[in-house]
N, C-alpha and C positions, 0 to 999 in steps of 0.2 A: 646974566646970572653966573655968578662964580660957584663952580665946587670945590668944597674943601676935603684936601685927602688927608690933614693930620701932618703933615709931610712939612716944615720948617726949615729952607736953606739955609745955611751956615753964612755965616757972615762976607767971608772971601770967595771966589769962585778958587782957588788955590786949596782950598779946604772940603768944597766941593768935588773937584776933580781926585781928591785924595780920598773924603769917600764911597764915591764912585769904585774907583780903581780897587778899595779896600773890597767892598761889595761882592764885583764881579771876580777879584782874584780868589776869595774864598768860596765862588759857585763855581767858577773852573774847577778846582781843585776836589771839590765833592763831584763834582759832573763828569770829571775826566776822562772816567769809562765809560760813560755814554756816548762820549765823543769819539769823532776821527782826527785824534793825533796827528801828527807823522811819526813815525818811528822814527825816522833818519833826515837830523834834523836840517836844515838849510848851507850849513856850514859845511857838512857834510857832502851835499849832493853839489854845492858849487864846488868846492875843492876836487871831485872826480872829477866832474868835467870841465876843467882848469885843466886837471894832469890828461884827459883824454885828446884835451885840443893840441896840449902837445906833443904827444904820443903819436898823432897823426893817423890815427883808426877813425874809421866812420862812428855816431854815437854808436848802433849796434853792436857793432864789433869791439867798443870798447867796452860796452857793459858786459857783453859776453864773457870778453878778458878778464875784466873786475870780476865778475861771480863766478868763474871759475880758478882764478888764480888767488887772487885777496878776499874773499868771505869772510877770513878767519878776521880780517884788521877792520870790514864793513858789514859786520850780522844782521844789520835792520839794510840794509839795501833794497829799497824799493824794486820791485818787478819790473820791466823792461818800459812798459808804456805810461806808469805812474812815475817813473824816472825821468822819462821824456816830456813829459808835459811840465814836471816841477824844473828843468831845466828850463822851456821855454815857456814857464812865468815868472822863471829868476833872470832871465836872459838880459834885461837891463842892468840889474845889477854886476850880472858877471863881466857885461860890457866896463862902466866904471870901473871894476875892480880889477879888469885886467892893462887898462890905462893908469890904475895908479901903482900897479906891480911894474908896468913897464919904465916907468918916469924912475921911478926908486933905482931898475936896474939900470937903467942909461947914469944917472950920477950916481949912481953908487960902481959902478965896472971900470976896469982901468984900460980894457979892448971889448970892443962888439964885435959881433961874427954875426954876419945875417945868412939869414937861412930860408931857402924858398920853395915851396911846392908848386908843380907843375899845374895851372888852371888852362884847361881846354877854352879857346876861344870861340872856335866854331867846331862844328858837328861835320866830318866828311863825309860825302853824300856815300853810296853805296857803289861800289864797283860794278857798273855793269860790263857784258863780254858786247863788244860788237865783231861780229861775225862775219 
């Protein structure tokens, strides 16, 4: 038994998907503020923590730095642990994008200069006195 809802697809799926998209973009846009946004949008929060990775602060410490020293250049900055989590659900992506910023600067530079921070191998045990 078929129901009939009234409802007649468009002949392309191309015309479908257009409007679909037409649909949902004008219930967004009425709904907006019902919804949760982000205020600070993607481009945003990867571009910090681009400049943090290389700034070489811990995230903490670099957001701390952000919201107290540039506020004025990032007003919707998310709060410390809603910033944390949209970093590491962008985190692919900033992976990618930090691979094709690197490729760019290797041909595009006419010298490299590598530059290394110090990673602890192991942990030293604890100094005990023998007596």
């Amino acid at each position: 038994m078929q129901v009939s809802t009234g409802f007649k697809p468009p002949e392309g799926l191309e015309d479908l998907f257009f409007l679909f998209y037409y649909q949902v973009d004008e219930w967004m846009k009425a709904y907006a503020k019902l919804l949760q946004v982000p205020k600070c949008s993607d481009s945003e929060v990867i571009m910090i923590a681009l400049v943090g990775q290389l700034y070489g602060k811990s995230e903490l410490q670099w957001h701390k730095h952000v919201q107290g020293n540039y506020l004025s250049l990032f007003p919707r900055l998310p709060e410390r642990s809603r910033y944390h989590r949209r970093v590491k659900n962008l985190y692919r992506v900033i992976e990618a994008l930090m691979k094709d910023l690197g490729d760019y600067l290797i041909h595009e530079a006419e010298a490299l200069i590598v530059d290394s921070q110090r990673v602890p191998v192991c942990a030293l045990p604890r100094e005990t006195y023998v007596g």
